[in-house]
N, C-alpha and C positions, 0 to 999 in steps of 0.2 A: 703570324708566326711570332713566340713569343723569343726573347732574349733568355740565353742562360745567365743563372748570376753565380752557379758553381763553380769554382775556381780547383784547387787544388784540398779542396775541404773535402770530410768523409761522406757520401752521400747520405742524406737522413731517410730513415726507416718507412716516412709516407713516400717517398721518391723513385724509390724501387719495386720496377714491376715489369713486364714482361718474361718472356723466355726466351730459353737458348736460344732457339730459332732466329728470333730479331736480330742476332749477327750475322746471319747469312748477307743481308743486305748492303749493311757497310762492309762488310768482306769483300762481298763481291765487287760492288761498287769502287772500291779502293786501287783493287788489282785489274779493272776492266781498262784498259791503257794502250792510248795506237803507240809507247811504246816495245810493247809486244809484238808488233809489227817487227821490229828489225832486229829481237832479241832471238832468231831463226838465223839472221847472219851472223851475232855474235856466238854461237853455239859453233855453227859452221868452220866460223874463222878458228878455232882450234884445229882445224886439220882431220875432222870426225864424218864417216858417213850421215846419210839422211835417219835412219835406224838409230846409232847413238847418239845423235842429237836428240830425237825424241825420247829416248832412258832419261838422256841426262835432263832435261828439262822437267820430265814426270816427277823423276827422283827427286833432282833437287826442288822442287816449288812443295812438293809433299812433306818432304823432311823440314824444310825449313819452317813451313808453317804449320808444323806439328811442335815447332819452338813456341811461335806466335798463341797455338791453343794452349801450350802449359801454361803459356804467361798470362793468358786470360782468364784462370783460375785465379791469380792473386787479385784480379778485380771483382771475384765473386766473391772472395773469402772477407775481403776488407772494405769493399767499396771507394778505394782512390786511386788518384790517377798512377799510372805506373814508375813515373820520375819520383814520386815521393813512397811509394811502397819500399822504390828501391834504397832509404834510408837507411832501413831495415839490418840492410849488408853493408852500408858501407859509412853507417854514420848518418846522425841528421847532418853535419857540416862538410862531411868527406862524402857528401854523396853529390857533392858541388862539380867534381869530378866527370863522371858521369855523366850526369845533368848536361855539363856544358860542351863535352860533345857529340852529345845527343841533339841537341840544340844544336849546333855547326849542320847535322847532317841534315834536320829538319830542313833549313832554312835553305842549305842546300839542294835538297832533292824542290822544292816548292819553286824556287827560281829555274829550273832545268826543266822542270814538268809543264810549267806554266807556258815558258819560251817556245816546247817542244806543240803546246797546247794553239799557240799561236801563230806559229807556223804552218799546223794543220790545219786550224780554221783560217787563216786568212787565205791559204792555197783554197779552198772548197770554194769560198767567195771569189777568189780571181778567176775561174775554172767557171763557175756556173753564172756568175753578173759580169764576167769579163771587165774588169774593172779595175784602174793601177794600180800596182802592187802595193806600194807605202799606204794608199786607201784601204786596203784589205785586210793588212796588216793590221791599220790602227784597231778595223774593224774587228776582227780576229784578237787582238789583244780587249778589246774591253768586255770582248763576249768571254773568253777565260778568267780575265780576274773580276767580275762580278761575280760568278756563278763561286771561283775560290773565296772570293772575301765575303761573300750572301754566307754562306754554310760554315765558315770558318769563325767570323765571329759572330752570328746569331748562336751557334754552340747544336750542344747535342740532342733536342727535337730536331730542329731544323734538318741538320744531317739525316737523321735517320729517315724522314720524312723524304729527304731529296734524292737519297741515293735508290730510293726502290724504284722510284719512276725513272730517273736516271742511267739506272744499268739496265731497266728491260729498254728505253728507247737505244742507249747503246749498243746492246746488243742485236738488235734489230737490223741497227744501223751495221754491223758485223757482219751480220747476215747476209745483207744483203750485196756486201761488200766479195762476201766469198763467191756470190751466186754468179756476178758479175766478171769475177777474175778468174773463178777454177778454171774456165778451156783455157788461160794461156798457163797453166801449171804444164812443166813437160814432166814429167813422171818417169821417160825413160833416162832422161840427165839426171835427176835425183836420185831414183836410185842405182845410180851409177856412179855416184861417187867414192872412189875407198874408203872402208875403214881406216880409222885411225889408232897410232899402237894405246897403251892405258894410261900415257903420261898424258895423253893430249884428251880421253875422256873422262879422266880425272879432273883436270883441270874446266872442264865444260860442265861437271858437274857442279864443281865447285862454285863457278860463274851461276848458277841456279839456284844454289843456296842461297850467296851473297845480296845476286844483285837484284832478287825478284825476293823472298821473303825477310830476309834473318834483319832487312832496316825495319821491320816492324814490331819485333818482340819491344822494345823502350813503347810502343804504345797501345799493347794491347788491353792492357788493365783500364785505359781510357774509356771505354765502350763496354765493359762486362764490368762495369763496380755500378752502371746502374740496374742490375739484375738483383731477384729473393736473392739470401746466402742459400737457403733450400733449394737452389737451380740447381739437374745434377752436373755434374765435373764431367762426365762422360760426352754429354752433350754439350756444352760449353766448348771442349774441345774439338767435338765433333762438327758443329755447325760452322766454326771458325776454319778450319781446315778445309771443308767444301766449299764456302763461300769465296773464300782467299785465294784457292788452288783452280777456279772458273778460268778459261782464259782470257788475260786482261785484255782492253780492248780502247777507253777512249782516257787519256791524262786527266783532261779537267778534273774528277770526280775521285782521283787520287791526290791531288792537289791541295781538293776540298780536308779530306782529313787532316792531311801534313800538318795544314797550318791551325787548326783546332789543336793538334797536341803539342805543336811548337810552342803555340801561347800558353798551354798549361804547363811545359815544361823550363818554360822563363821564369814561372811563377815559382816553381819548384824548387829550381835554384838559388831562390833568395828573392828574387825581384818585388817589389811591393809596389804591383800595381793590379788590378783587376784584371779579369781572364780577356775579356773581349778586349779592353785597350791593348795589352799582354799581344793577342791575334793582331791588332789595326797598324801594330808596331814592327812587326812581323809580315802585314803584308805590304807596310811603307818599303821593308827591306827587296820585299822578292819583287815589287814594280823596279824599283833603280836596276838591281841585278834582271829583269827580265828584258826591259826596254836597253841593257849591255849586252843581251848575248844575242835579241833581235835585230838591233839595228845596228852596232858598231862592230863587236868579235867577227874577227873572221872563222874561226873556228872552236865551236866550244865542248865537243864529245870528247876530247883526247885530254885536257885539264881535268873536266869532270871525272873521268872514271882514274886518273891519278887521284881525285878526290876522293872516290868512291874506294878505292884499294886502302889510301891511306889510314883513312879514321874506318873504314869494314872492318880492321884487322880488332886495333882496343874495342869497339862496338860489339865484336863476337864476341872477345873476353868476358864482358861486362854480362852480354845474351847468356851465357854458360853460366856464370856466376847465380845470377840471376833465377833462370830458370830452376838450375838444381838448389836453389834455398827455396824458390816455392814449392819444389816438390819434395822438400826435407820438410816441411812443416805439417803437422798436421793440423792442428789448429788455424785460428783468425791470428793474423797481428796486434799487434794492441797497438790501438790507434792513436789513442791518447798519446805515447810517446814517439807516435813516429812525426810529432809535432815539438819534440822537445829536446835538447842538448843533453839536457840531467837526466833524459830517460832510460829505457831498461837497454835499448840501441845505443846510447852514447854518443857521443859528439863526431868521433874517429875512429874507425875501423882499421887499423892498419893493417892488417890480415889480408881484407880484401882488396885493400887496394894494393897490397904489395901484389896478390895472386893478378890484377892486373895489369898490374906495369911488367909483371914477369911472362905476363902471356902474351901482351903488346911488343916488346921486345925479344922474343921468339916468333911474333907471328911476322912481325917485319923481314924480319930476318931471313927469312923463308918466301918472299915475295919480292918479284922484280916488276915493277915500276918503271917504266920508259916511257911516261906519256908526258912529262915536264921533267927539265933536266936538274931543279931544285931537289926531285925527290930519286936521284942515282944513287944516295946513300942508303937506299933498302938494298935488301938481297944478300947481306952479310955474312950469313950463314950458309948461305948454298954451294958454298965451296965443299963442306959436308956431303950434299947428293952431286956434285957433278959441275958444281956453278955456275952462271949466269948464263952461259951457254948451251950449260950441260940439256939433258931431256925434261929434266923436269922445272926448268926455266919459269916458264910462264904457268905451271899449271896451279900455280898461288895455295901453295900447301900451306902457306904460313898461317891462313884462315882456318884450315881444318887442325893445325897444330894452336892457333889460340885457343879455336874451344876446347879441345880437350885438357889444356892447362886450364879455363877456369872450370871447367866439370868438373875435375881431378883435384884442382886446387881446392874449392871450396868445397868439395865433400870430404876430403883428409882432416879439413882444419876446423869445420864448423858443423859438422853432424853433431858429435857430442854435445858442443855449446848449445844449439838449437832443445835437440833431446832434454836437458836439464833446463833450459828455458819454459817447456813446455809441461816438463813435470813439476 
């Protein structure tokens, strides 16, 4: 297996080859996750029959990684990685922005996936070698972060390579997982549960968009800037959307990416160190944070997804932003400047980042937050629908109200600009 040595540079012209197709694999692969397992309770716990949980899950993984396909168009159009495409919008210096909470979420989700990764495999080893639990554990943890740090910082051969054999044994393993559990499904307690009224499958929707595709748009251009430009866009979007929208199945292998675009997106933001060191540094972080939420935390879902609401809300923004300037372009980038302060982007963008911070502080404001009592200053604005109490409490509009502040934002403010850029 060879070493990548691409970093955040444009891919060169001998480099690129395959098709659309070839993202079906890491798509799929990415989103095969046993925490899918228990994303059936968090649907549930909004208060929603067994019927709207399943809308809401179709809907939102569809929608959101039909964000993920637009954005995998700017890595066909340009050939680099998505953290530095996004320049483009917000500056080579103000795209630092961005960048670095993207980076937060990265490193984030790689420590929670991993821990979650480790807990499943060491349970399997205590279960089948009956054997003590700290030993299963350890065991379980080095079989997770090799398989993450093998694929993470060998780069993107390797991945591509790993995830195809990976998601069919996955899935398999899936499979045969259902075969084993379907008689104890009760079917008549499912669907027997009420319906629930639209504040509560609104907000289950929304959990669908969030928290299953829309952390992925920051990294789609990763994996589709090694494609011809002559790939069609149709396809491109199409294969990513099918691959992504499978249902997830095992962590490790989501893991695997994270920290491949984590590393690329360090470099992005200014770091000047090589992509794999970039990764090694990246997965120094998620071993301390995974061996804290394995062996010490007492509880670590209820922090995370305070984490998860927190930085979801600017990350939407940014997704919206984003997306509608790749799809206001018609042309390539010019790459040349998206390497340069003096160039045709500029150093700062303040347009966009204002449409950010204005959609960041509307989408907070619209969501409540109860999982750590540091983050009680969200929800500010929901005195507006009802407040904190009211119905629409939890059903985190403040997400679907950032993206459309930066939809709206950035198509008001930078169609023209683009337009005359291009002419």
């Amino acid at each position: 297996m060879q070493l990548e040595f691409n970093g955040t540079n444009v891919i060169a012209e001998g480099e690129r080859s395959g098709k659309a197709s070839s993202l079906f694999w890491p798509w799929a692969g990415a989103n095969v996750s046993l925490l899918a397992l228990s994303y059936g309770s968090f649907f549930l716990g909004f208060g929603i029959s067994f019927w709207q949980a399943t809308f809401a899950a179709i809907i939102g993984t569809v929608l959101s990684f039909l964000l993920v396909g637009f954005s995998s168009l700017a890595g066909k159009k340009s050939n680099a990685p998505t953290m530095v495409l996004s320049r483009a919008v917000f500056g080579v210096k103000g795209n630092v922005v961005p960048g670095f909470m993207s980076y937060l979420v990265f490193v984030g989700w790689e420590t929670v996936l991993v821990s979650l990764a480790t807990l499943a495999t060491g349970t399997i080893f205590m279960r089948i070698g009956d054997i003590d639990r700290n030993l299963a554990m350890v065991i379980g943890f080095v079989v997770a972060v090799s398989l993450t740090m093998y694929g993470g910082v060998l780069g993107h051969q390797v991945i591509m390579r790993l995830q195809k054999y990976l998601t069919l044994i996955t899935s398999f393993a899936t499979l045969i997982y259902i075969v084993l559990t379907f008689d104890e499904v009760s079917w008549d307690k499912v669907s027997s549960v009420p319906a629930g009224n639209a504040q509560a499958f609104i907000g289950a929707l929304i959990f669908g968009i969030t928290g299953i595709g829309l952390g992925w748009v920051n990294t789609a251009a990763d994996y589709s800037r090694y494609l011809p430009r002559n790939t069609s866009s149709k396809s491109v979007v199409g294969w990513t959307v099918l691959g992504a929208s499978i249902v997830p199945i095992i962590l490790v292998i989501y893991a695997i990416l994270d920290l491949y675009s984590s590393g690329l997106t360090l470099l992005a933001i200014g770091v000047p160190i090589k992509r794999h060191i970039a990764a090694l540094f990246d997965g120094a972080i998620m071993l301390v944070g995974s061996i804290y939420l394995v062996w010490i935390a007492d509880n670590f879902f209820y922090p995370f997804q305070g984490f998860l609401i927190t930085l979801g809300v600017p990350i939407a923004t940014w997704s919206a932003i984003f997306v509608t300037d790749v799809l206001l372009r018609k042309r390539a980038y010019s790459e040349a400047d998206l390497y340069k302060a003096s160039g045709k982007y500029g150093s700062l963008n303040k347009r966009s980042l204002s449409i950010m911070a204005v959609g960041t502080f509307i989408g907070w404001g619209f969501v409540t937050n109860s999982f750590a009592s540091w983050l009680s200053w969200q929800g500010y604005l929901l005195f507006i629908i009802g407040g904190k109490d009211g119905s629409w409490a939890y059903s985190n509009v403040g997400v679907i109200f950032a993206l459309l502040v930066g939809f709206s934002g950035h198509y008001l403010l930078a169609a023209r600009k683009i337009r005359a850029e291009e002419g």
